[in-house]
C-alpha positions as protocol buffer text, in pm:
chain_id: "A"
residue {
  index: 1
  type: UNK
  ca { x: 4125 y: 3798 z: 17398 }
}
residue {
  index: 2
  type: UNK
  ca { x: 4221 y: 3998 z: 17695 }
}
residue {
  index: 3
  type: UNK
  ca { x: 4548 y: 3939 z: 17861 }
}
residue {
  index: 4
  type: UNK
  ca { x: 4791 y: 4044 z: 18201 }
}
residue {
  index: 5
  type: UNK
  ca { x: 4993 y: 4208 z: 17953 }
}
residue {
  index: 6
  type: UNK
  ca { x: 4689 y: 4413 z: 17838 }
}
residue {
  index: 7
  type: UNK
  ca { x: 4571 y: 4471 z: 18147 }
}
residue {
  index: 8
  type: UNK
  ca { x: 4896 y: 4579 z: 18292 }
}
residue {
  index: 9
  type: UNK
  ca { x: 4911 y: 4827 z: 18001 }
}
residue {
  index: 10
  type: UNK
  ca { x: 4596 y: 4984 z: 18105 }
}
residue {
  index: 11
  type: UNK
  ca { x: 4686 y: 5036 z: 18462 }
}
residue {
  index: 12
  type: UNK
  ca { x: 5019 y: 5232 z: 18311 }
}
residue {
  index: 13
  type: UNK
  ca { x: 5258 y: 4953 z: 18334 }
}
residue {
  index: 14
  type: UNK
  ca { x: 5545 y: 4982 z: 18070 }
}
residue {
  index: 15
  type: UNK
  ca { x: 5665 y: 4637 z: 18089 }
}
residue {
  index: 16
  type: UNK
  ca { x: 5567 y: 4295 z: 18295 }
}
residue {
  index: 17
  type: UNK
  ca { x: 5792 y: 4092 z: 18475 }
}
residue {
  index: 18
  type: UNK
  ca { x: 5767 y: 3712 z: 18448 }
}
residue {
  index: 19
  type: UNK
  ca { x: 5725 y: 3551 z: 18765 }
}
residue {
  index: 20
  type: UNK
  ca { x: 5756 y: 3151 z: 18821 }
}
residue {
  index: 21
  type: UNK
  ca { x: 5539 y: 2936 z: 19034 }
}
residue {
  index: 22
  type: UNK
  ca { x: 5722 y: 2951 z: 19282 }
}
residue {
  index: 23
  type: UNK
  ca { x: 5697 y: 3310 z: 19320 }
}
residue {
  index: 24
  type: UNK
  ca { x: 6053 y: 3403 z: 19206 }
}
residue {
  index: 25
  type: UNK
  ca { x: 6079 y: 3666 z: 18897 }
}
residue {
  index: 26
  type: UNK
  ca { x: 6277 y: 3576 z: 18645 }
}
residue {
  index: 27
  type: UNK
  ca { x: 6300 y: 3865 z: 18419 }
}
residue {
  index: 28
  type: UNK
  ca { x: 6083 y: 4147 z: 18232 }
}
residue {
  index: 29
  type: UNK
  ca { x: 5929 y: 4093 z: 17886 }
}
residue {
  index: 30
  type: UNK
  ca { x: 6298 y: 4271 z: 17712 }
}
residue {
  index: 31
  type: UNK
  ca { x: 6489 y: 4378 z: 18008 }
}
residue {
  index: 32
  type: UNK
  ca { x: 6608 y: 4265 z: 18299 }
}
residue {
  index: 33
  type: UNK
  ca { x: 6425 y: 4253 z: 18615 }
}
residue {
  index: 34
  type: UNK
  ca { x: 6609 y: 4376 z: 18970 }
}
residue {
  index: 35
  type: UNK
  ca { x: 6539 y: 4585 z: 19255 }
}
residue {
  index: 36
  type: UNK
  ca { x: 6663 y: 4823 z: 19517 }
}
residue {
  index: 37
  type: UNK
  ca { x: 6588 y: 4736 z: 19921 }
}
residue {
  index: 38
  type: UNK
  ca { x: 6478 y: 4991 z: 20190 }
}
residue {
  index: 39
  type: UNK
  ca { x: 6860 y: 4916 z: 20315 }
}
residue {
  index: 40
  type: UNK
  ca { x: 6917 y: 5010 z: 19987 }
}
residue {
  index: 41
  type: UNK
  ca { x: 7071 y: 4671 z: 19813 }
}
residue {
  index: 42
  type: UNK
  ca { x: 7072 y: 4618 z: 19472 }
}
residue {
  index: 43
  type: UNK
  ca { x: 6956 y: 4273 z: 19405 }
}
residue {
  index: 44
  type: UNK
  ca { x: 6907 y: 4091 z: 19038 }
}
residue {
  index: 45
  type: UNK
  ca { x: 6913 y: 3771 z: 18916 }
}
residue {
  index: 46
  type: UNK
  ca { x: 7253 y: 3591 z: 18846 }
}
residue {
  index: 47
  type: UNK
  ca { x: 7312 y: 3603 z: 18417 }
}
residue {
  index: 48
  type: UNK
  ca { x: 7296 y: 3248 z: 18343 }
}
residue {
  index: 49
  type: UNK
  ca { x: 7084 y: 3068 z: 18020 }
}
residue {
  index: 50
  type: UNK
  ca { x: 6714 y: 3161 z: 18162 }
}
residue {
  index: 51
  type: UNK
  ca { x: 6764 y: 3583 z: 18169 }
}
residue {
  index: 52
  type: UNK
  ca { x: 6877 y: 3810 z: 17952 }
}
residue {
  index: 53
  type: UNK
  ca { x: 7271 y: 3878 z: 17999 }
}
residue {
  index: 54
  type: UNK
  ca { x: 7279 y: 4227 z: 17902 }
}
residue {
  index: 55
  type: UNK
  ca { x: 7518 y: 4543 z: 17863 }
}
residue {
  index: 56
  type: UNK
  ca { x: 7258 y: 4756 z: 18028 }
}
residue {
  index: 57
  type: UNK
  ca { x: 7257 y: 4512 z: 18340 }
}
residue {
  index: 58
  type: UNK
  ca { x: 7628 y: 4479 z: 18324 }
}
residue {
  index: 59
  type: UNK
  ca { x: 7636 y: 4856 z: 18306 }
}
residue {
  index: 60
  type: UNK
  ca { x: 7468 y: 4901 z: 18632 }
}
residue {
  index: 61
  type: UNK
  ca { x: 7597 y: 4684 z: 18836 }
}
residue {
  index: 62
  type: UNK
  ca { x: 7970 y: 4818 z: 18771 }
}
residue {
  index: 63
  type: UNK
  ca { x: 7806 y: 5192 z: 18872 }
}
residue {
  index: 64
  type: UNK
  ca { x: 7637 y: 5042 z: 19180 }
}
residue {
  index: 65
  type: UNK
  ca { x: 7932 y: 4898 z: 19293 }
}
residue {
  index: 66
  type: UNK
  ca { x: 8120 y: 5202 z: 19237 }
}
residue {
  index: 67
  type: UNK
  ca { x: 7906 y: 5410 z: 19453 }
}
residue {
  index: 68
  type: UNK
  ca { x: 7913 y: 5169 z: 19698 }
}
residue {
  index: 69
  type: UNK
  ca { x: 7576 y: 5017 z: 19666 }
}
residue {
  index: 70
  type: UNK
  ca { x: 7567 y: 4610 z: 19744 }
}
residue {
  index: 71
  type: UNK
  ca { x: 7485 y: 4439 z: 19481 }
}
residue {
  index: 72
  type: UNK
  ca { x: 7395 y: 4049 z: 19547 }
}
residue {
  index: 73
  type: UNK
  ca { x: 7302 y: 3844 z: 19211 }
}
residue {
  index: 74
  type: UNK
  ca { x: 7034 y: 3654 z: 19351 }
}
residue {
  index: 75
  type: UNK
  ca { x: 6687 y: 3570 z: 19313 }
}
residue {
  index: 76
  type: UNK
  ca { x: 6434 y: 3778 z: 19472 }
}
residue {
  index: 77
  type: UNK
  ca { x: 6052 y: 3745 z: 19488 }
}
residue {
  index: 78
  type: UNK
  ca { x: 5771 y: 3949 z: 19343 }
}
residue {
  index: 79
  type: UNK
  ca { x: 5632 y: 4028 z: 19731 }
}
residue {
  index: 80
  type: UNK
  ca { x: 6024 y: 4129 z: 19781 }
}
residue {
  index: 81
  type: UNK
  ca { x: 6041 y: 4369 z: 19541 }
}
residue {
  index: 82
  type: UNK
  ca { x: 5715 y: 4521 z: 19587 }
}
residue {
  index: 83
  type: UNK
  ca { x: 5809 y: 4583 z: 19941 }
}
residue {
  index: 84
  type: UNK
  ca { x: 6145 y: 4778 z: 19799 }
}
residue {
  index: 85
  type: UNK
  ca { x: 6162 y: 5154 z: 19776 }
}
């Protein structure tokens, strides 16, 4: 059986992002899932029960914040991010 995840790994994708029907993306297969704007905002989904709430994610928000990057904790789209840097 072939499958996206297979196929992603054969274009040179390290990990997939899950993406609900609505187009939203929820989070990666073991990380979290965020992006970076061409205004250069730092955008990720809010921690609650449906993503992963981890140290790493914690981790960089504190250093964007610190060097002045705006973070918003938000949903963003697949078509958003792929239009980010």
């Amino acid at each position: 059986m072939f499958s996206l995840i297979e196929a992603a790994r054969e274009q040179g994708a390290y990990a997939t992002w899950q993406v609900v029907r609505d187009g939203f993306v929820t989070e990666a297969g073991s990380t979290n899932a965020w992006t970076i704007n061409a205004e250069g905002r730092f955008a990720t989904r809010q921690a609650e029960n449906s993503i992963l709430n981890e140290i790493t994610l914690r981790r960089l928000i504190e250093v964007a914040k610190t060097r002045g990057i705006k973070v918003r904790e938000r949903r963003f789209t697949l078509n958003e991010a792929k239009s980010a840097w």
